[in-house]
N, C-alpha and C positions, 0 to 999 in steps of 0.2 A: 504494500500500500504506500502511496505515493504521499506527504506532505505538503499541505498548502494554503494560501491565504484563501478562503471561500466568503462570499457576504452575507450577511446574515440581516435582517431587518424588523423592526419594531412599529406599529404593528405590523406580521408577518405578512407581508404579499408574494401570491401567485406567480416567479417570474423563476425563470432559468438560468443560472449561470453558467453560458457555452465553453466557459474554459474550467482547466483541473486547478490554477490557483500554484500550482509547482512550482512554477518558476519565477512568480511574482515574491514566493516565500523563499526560495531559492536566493535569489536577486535582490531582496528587500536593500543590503548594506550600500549596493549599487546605486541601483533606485535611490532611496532617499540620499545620496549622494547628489547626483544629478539634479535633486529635487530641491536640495539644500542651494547647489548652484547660482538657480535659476528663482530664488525664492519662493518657491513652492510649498504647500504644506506636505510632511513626510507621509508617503506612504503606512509606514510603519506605525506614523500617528493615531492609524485609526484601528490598531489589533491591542489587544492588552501588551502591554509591554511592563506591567509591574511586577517587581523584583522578587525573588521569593525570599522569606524572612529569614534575618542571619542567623536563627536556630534552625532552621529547614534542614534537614538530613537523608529524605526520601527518595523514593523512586518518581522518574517524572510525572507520572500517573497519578501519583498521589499530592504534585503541587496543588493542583486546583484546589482541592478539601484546605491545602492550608492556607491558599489568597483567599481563602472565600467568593461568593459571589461578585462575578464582575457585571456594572450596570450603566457603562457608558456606553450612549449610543452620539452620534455624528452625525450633521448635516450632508447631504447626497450632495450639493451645492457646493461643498468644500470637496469633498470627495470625487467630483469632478476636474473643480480647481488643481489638484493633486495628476488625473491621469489623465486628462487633458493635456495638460502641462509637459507631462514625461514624454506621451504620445507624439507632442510639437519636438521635444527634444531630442527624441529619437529619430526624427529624421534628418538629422544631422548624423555623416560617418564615426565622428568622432565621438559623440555619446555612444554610438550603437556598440561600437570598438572596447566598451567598457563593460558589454553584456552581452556573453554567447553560449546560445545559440540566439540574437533579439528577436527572430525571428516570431518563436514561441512566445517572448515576454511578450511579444507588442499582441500578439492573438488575446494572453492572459487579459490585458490592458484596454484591451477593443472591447473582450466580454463584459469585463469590469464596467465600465463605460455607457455598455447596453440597458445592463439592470439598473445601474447609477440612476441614469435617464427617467425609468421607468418607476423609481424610485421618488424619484423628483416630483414628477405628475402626482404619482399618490401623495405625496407628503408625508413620508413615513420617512423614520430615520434608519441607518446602515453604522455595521461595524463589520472588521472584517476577523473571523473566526479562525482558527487551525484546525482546519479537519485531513 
C-alpha cells in the first residue's frame, strides 16, 4: 500500500479524488519549497503536521491515540492558492528539475485542484489526510 496526501472534507461531499496523493506526500519537502519561493501557502500546511509529545515512545500507529483528535479544517480558496501556485510553477524546467518523476506530481496536483474546485462551490472546508 502506497502512502499519501488524500482530501478529506467537512461537511463531507460526494466528489473523487483522481489521483493516489503519493507523490504529493512523497514531494511535500519539495513542494513546499517551491511554495515557500514563490510565497505561496505550504502544501504541507494543510495535513497535520503536529509533533508527537516528547514522552511519545510508540509505534507509528499508535501516534494518533497520543495527538488526540485533530480538528482543523482549511479554506478550499487557500488550498487552491497553494496548487495553483505550484501548478504555474511547474511549468517552469527549473522547478520541475526539482521533482521527478513531475510528471505524476503535476497529475496529483490537477486532481487536487479538481475536488478543491468542487469544494469551493459547496463551501465546505478541506484538509489533507495520510491515507
Amino acid at each position: 500500500m502506497t502512502v499519501g496526501f488524500v482530501p478529506a472534507f467537512q461537511p463531507a461531499i460526494a466528489v473523487t479524488f483522481e489521483g493516489d496523493g503519493a507523490s504529493l506526500f512523497h514531494h511535500a519537502a519539495a513542494l513546499d519549497a517551491i511554495a515557500e519561493e514563490r510565497g505561496l501557502p505550504l502544501l504541507s500546511s494543510f495535513a497535520d503536521d503536529r509533533e508527537p509529545p516528547p514522552e511519545f515512545d510508540g509505534y507509528p500507529e499508535e501516534l494518533a491515540e497520543a495527538l488526540g483528535p485533530w480538528t482543523a479544517w482549511f479554506s478550499p480558496t487557500d488550498g487552491l492558492r497553494c496548487v495553483e501556485g505550484l501548478l504555474r510553477a511547474l511549468e517552469d524546467a527549473s522547478a520541475r528539475a526539482k521533482i521527478a518523476p513531475a510528471d505524476v506530481v503535476i497529475d496529483d496536483l490537477e486532481a487536487l485542484q479538481d475536488v478543491l474546485i468542487a469544494a469551493k462551490k459547496k463551501k465546505v472546508r478541506f484538509r489533507l489526510e495520510i491515507a
